[in-house]
TILUM-620678 format. One record per residue (C-alpha): x negated, y negated, z; residue number from 1; residue in one letter; chain. Coordinates in steps of 0.001 Angstrom, whole numbers, always signed. Layout:
<nodes>
+---------+---------+---------+-----+------+------+
:       x :       y :       z : pos : code : unit :
+---------+---------+---------+-----+------+------+
:       X :       Y :       Z : NUM :    a :    A :
...
+---------+---------+---------+-----+------+------+
</nodes>
This chain:
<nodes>
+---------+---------+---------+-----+------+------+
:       x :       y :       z : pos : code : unit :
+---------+---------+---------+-----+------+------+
:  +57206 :  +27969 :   +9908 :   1 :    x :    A :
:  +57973 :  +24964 :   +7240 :   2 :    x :    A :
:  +58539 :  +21852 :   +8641 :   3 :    x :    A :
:  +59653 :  +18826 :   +6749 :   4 :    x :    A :
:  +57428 :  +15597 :   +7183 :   5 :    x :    A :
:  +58553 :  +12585 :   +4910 :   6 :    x :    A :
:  +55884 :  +10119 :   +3872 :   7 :    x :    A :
:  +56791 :   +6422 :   +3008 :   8 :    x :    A :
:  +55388 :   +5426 :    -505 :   9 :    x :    A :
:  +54198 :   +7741 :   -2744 :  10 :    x :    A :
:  +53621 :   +7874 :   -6772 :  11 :    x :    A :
:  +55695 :  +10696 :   -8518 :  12 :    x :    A :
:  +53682 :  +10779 :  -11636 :  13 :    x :    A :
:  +51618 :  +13353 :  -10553 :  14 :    x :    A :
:  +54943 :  +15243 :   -9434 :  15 :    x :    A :
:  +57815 :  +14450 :  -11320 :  16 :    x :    A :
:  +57475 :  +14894 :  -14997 :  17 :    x :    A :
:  +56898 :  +11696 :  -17273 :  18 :    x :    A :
:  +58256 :  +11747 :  -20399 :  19 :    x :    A :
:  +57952 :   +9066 :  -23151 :  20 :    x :    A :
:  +59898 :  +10515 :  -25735 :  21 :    x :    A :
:  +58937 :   +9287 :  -29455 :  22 :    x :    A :
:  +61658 :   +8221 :  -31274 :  23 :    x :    A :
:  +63861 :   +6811 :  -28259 :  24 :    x :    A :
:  +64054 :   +3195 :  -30192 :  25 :    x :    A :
:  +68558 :   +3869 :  -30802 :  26 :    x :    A :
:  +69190 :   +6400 :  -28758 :  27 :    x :    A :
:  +71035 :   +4847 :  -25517 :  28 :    x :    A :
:  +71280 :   +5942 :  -22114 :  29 :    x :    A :
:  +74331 :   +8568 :  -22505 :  30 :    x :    A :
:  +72409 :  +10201 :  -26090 :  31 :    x :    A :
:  +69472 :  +10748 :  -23611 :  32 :    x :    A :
:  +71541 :  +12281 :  -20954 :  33 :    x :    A :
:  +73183 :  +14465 :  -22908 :  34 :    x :    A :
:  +70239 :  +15839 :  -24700 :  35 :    x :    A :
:  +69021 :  +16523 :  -21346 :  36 :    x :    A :
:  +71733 :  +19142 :  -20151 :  37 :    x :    A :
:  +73795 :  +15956 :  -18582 :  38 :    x :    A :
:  +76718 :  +16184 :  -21696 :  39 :    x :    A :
:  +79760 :  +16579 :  -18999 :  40 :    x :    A :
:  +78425 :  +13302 :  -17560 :  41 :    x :    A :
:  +78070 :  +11687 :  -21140 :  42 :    x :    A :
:  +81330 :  +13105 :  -22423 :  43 :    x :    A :
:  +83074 :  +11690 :  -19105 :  44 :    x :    A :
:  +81416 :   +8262 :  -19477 :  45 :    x :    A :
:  +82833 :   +8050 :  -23152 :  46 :    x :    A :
:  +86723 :   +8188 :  -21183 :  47 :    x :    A :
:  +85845 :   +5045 :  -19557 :  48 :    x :    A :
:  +85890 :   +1980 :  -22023 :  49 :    x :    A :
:  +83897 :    -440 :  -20235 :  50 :    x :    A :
:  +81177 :   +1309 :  -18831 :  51 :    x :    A :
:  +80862 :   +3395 :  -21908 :  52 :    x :    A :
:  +80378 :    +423 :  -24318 :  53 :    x :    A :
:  +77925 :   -1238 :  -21741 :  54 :    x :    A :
:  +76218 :   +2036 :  -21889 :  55 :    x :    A :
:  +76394 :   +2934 :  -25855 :  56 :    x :    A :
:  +75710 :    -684 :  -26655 :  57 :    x :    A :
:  +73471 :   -2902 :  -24744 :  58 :    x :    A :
:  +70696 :   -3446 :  -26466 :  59 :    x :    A :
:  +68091 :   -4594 :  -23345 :  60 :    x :    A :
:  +65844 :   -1719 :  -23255 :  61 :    x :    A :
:  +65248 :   -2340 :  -19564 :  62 :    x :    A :
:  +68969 :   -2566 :  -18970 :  63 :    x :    A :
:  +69969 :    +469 :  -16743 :  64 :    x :    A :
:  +68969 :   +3129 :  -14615 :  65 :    x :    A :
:  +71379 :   +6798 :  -14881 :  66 :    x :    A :
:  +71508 :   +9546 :  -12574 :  67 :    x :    A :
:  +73201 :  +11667 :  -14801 :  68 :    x :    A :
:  +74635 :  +15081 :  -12712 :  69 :    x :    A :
:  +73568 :  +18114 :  -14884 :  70 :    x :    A :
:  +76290 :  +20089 :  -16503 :  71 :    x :    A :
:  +75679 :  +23034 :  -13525 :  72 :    x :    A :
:  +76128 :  +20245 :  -10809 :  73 :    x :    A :
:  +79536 :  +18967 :  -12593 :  74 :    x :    A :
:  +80009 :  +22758 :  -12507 :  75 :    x :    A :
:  +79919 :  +23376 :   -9039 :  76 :    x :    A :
:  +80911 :  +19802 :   -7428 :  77 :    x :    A :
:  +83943 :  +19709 :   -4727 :  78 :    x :    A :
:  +87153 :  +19865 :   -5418 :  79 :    x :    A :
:  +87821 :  +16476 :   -3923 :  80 :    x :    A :
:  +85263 :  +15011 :   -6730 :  81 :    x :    A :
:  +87062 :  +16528 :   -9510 :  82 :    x :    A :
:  +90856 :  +14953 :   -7823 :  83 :    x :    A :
:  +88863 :  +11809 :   -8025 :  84 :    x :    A :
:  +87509 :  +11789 :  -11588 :  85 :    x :    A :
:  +91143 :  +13235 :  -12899 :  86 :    x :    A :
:  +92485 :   +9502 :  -12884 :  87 :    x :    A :
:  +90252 :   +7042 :  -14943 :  88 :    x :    A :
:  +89709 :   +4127 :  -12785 :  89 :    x :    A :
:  +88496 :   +6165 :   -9967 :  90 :    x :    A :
:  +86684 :   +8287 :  -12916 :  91 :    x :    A :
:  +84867 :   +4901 :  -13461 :  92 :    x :    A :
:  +84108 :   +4529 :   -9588 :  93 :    x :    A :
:  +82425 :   +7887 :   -9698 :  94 :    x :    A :
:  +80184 :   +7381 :  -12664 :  95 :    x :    A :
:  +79381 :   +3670 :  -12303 :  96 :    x :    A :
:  +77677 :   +4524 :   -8963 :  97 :    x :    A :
:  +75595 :   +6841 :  -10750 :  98 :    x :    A :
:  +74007 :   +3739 :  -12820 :  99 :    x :    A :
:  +71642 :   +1522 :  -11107 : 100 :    x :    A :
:  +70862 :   -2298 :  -12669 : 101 :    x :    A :
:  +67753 :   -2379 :  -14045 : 102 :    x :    A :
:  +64588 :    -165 :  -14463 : 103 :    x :    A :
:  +63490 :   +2497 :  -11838 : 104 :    x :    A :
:  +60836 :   +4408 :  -12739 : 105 :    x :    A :
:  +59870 :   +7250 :  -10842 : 106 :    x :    A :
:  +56379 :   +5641 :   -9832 : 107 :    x :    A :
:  +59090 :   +2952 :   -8444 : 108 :    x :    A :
:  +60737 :   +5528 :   -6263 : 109 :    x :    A :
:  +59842 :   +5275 :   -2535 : 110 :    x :    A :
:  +60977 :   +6583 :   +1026 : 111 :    x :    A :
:  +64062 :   +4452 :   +1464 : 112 :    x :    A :
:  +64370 :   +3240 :   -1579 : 113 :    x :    A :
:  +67709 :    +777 :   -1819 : 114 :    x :    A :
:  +68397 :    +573 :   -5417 : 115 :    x :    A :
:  +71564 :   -1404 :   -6433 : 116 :    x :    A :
:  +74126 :    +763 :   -8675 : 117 :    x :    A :
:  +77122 :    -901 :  -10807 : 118 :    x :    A :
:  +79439 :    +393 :   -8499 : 119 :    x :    A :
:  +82067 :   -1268 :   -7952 : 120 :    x :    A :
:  +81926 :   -3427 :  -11523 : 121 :    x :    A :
:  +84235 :   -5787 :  -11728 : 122 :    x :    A :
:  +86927 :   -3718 :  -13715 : 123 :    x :    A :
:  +86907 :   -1414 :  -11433 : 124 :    x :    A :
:  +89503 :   -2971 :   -8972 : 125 :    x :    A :
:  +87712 :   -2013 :   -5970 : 126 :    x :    A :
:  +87189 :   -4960 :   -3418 : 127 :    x :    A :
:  +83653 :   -3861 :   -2039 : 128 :    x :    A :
:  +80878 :   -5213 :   -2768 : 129 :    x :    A :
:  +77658 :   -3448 :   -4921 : 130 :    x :    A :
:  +76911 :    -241 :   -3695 : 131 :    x :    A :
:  +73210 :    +855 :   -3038 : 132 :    x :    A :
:  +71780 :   +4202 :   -4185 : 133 :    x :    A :
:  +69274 :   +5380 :   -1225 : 134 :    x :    A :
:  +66277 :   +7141 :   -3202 : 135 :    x :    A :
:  +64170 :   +9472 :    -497 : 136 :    x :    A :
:  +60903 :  +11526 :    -683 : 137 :    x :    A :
:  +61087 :  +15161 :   +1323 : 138 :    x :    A :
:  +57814 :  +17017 :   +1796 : 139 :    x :    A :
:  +57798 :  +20852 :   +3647 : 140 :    x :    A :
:  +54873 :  +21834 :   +5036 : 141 :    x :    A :
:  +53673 :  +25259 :   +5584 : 142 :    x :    A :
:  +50111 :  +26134 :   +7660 : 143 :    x :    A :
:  +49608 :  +21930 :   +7652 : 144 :    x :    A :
:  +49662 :  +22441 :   +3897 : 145 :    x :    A :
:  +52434 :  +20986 :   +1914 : 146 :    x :    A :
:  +54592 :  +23252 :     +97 : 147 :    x :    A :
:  +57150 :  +21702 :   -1628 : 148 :    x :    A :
:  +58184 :  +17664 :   -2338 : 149 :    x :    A :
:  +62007 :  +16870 :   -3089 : 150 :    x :    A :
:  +63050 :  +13377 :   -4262 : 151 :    x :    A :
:  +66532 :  +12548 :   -4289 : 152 :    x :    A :
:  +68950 :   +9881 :   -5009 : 153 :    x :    A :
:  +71916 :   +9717 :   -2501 : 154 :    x :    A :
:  +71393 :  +13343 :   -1712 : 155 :    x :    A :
:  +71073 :  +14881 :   -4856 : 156 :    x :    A :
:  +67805 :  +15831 :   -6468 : 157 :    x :    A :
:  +65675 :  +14759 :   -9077 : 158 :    x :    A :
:  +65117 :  +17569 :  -11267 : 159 :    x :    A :
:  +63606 :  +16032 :  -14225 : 160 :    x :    A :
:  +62458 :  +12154 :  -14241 : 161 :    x :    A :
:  +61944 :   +9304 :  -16668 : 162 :    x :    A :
:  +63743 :  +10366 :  -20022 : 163 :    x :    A :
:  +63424 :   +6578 :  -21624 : 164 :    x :    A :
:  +66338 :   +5479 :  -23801 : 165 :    x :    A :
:  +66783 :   +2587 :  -26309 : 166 :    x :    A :
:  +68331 :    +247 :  -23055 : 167 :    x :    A :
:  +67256 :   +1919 :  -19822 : 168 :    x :    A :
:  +66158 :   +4849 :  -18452 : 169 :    x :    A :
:  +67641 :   +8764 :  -17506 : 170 :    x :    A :
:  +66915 :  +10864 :  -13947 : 171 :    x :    A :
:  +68902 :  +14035 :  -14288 : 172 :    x :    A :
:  +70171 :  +15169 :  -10709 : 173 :    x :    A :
:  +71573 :  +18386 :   -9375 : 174 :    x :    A :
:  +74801 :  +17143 :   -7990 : 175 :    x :    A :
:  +76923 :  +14966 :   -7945 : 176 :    x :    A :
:  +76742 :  +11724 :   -5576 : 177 :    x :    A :
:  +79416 :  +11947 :   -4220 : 178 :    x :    A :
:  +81381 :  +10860 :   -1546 : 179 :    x :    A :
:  +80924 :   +7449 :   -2643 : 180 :    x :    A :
:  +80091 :   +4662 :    -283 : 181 :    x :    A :
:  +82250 :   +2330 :   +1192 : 182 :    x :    A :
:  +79700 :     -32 :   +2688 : 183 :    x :    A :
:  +80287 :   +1361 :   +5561 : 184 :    x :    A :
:  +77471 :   +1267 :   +8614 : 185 :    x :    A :
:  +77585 :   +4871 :  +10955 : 186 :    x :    A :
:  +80038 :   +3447 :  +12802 : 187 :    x :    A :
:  +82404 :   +2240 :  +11025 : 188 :    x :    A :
:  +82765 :   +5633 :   +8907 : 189 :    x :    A :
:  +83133 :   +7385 :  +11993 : 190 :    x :    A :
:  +85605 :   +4706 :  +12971 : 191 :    x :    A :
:  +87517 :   +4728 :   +9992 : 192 :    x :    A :
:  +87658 :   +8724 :   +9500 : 193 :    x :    A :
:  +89988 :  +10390 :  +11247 : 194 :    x :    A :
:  +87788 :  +13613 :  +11853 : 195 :    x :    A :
:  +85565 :  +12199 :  +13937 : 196 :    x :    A :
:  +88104 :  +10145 :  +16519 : 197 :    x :    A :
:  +86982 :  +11670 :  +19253 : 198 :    x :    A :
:  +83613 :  +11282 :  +18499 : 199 :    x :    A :
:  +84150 :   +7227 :  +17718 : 200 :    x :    A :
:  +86004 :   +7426 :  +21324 : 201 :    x :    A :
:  +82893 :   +8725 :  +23205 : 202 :    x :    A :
:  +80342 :   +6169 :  +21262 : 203 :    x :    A :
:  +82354 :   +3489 :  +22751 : 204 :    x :    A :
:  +82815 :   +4572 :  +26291 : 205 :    x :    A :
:  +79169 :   +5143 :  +26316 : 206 :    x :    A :
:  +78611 :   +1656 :  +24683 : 207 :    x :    A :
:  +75999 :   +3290 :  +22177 : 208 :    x :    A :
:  +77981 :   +1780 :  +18818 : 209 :    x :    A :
:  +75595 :   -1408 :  +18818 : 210 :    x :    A :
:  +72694 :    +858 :  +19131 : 211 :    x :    A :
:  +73706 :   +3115 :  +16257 : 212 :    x :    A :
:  +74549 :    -311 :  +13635 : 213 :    x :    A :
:  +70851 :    -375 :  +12133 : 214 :    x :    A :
:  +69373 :   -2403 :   +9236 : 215 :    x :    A :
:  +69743 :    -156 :   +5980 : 216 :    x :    A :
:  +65907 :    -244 :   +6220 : 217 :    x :    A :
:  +66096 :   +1880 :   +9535 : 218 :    x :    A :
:  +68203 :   +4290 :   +8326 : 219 :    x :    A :
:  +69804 :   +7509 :  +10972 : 220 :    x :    A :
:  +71025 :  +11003 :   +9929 : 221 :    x :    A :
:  +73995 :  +11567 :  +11904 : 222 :    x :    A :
:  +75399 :  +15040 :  +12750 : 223 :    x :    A :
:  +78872 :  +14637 :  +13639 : 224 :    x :    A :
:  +81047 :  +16728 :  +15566 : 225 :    x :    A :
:  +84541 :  +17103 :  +14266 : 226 :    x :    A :
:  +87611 :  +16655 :  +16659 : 227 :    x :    A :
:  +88162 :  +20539 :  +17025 : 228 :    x :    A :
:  +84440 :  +20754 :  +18171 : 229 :    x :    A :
:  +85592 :  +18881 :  +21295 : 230 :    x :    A :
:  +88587 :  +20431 :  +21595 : 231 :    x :    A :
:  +86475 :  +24094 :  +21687 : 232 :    x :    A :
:  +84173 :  +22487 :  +24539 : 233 :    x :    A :
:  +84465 :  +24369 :  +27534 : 234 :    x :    A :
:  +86394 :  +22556 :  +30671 : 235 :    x :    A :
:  +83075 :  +21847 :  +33235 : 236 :    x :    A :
:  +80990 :  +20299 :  +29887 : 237 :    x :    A :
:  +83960 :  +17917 :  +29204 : 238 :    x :    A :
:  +84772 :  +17006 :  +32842 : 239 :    x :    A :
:  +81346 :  +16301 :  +32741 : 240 :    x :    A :
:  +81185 :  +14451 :  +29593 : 241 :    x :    A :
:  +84204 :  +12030 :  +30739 : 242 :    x :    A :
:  +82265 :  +11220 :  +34075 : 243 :    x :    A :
:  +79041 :  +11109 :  +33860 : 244 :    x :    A :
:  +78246 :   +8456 :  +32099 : 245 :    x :    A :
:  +74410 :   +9356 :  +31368 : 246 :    x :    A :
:  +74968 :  +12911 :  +30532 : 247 :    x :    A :
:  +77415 :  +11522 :  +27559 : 248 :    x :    A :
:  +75098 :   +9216 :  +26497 : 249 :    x :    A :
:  +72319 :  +12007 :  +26387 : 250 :    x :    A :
:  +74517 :  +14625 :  +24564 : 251 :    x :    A :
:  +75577 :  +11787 :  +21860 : 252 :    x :    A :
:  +72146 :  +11054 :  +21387 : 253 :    x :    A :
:  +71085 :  +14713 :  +20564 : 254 :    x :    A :
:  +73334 :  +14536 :  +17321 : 255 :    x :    A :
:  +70972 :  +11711 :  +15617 : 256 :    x :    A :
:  +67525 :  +11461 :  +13753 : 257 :    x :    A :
:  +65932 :   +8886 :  +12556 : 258 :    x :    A :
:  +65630 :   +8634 :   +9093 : 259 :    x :    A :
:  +67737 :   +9739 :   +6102 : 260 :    x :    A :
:  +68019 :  +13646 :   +5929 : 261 :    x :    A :
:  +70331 :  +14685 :   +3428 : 262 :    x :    A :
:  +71159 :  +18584 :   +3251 : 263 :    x :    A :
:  +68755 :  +17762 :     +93 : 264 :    x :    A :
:  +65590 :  +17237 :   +3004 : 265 :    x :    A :
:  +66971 :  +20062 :   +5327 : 266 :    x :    A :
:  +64935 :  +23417 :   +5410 : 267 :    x :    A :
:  +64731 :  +26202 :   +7411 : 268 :    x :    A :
:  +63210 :  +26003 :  +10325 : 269 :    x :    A :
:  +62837 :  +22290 :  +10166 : 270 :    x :    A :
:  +62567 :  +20405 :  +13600 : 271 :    x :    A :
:  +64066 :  +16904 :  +13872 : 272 :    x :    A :
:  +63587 :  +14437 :  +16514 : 273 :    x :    A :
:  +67051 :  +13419 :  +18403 : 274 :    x :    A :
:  +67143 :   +9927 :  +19829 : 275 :    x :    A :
:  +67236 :  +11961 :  +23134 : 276 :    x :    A :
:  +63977 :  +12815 :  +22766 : 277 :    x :    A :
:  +64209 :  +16447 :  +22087 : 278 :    x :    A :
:  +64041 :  +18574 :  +18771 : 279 :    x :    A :
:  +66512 :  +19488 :  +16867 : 280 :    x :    A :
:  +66402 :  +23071 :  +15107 : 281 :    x :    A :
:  +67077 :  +23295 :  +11577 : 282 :    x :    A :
:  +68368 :  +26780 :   +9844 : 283 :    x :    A :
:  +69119 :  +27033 :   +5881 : 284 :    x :    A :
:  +70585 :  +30201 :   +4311 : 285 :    x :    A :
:  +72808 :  +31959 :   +2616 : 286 :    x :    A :
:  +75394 :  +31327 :   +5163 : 287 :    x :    A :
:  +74701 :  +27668 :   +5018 : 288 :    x :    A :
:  +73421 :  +24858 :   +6666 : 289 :    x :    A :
:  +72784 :  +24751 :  +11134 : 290 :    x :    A :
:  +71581 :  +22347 :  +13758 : 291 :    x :    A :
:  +71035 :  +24139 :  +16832 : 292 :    x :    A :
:  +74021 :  +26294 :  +16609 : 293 :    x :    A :
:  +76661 :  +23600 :  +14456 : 294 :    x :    A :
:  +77239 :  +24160 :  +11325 : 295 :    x :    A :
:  +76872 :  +21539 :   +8820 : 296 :    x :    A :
:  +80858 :  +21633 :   +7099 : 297 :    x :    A :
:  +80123 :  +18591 :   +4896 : 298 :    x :    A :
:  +77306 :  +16783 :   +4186 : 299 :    x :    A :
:  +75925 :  +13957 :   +2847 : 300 :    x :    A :
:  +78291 :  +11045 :   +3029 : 301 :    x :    A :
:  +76522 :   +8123 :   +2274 : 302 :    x :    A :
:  +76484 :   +5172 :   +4966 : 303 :    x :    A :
:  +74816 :   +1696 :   +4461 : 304 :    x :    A :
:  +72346 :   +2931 :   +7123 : 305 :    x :    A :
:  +72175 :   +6295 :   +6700 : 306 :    x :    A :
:  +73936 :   +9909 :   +5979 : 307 :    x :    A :
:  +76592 :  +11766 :   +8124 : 308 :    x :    A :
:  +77209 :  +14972 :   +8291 : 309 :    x :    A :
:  +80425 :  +16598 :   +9642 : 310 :    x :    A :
:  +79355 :  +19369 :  +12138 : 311 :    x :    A :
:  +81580 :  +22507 :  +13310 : 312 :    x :    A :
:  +80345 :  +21958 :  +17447 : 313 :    x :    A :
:  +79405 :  +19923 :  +19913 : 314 :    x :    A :
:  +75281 :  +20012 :  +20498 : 315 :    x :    A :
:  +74801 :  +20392 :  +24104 : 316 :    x :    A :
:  +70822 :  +19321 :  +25127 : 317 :    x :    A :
:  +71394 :  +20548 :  +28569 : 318 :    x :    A :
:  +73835 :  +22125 :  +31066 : 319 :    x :    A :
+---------+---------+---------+-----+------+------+
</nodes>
């Protein structure tokens, strides 16, 4: 059985691969990317005029971090990323949260990792303030032994690391990060998103919202069941739910972990720990993503402290 442990500072040199390409004195952060299989994400930052002269044409070589999405993960992102990229401003919101101010090497990256990206600039139009990009570290152990590390940023992988440029540096990723933040905490996305009412309306009558508003450093993975996963409870569970006040708080405990576990960090048979106390049982196939028996619908949305992911039914810890 593999099991996913996650460690809280580690150096990557020994498992991403460093490369100090001669020659990289001219060659700017969008050359580099697209000599690296990331030309969709160069071609795209060319369409915005700002952020592709502060890209082509800074000359501070410690300037900017990119997490350029390969040309596969532009390839298969959602449809709802490629609506938001077809209008240029928003086009400019998805890319500039793919650049991060500053250097970060991968012997930078740690567990947790808050690293502030140039989303929004202030072009951009969007009232919010900077947007972090949460780097994490993933290990899966098989027979105590560990069998395979993932590092991501905001979900998506780092699949080749530290491809140095005239003003910054490159990480190619596997997807796109994407949706973006809002600065939103756990509860006010599932406040604000009108999926998850029904959830938000069961956090308050059990009073666990304060509990769930964590520092970004204590970060929760929350799997959150959809409004048609309460409607498809059966009759006795919800009487049971709107009465007794410690079963609800038990059952909406069960759909949180600590820690950030993007679909990235979930493996087959993987066990998390539920605030409740009790594990939850991770599945990964061909037919997708499961906790206990919900299926992850969408994943990965990005919270100031933490990740959320939309679930198809309500987790039930006990009868």
């Amino acid at each position: 059985m593999a099991t996913t442990r996650k460690l809280p500072v580690l150096a990557l040199l020994a498992i991403l691969p460093i490369v100090f390409p001669q020659g990289a004195e001219g060659v700017n952060v969008l050359e580099v990317a697209k000599d690296n299989g990331a030309s969709m994400f160069a071609s795209m930052a060319g369409q915005c005029p700002w952020l592709a002269n502060l890209l082509e044409n800074s000359k501070e070589p410690n300037g900017f971090t990119v997490f350029a999405f390969n040309d596969k993960a532009y390839s298969e992102s959602p449809p709802a990323f490629r609506k938001l990229i077809a209008n240029t401003q928003t086009l400019q919101w998805a890319l500039e949260y793919h650049v991060a101010l500053g250097p970060t090497k991968s012997q930078d990256i740690k567990d947790n990792l808050l690293v502030t990206s140039l989303y929004p600039s202030p072009t951009s139009g969007a009232s919010l303030p900077l947007q972090f990009i949460r780097t994490n570290i993933y290990h899966v152990y098989e027979n105590d032994a560990i069998h395979r590390q993932v590092v991501t940023a905001s979900g998506a992988q780092i699949v080749a690391a530290d491809k140095i440029a005239s003003n910054g540096i490159v990480h190619i990723i596997d997807k796109v990060m994407f949706p973006l933040p809002t600065g939103a905490d756990v509860v006010e996305f599932i406040r604000d998103d009108g999926r998850f009412s029904t959830l938000y309306g069961f956090l308050e009558k059990a009073n666990l919202t304060q509990a769930l508003m964590t520092d970004p450093s204590r970060p929760l993975t929350v799997f959150a069941p959809n409004n048609q996963a309460f409607t498809n409870i059966p009759k006795p569970i919800m009487d049971k739910l709107m009465t007794n006040a410690t079963y609800l708080q038990d059952v909406l405990e069960y759909h949180v972990a600590m820690g950030a576990y993007y679909a990235a960090g979930l493996y087959d048979n993987q066990t998390l720990m539920s605030l409740y106390r009790k594990p939850l049982l991770v599945q990964r196939g061909v037919g997708g993503i499961y906790v206990q028996d919900a299926k992850v619908l969408q994943a990965d949305n990005t919270v100031s402290n933490g990740v959320v992911h939309e679930i198809s039914a309500v987790m039930i810890p006990y009868k």
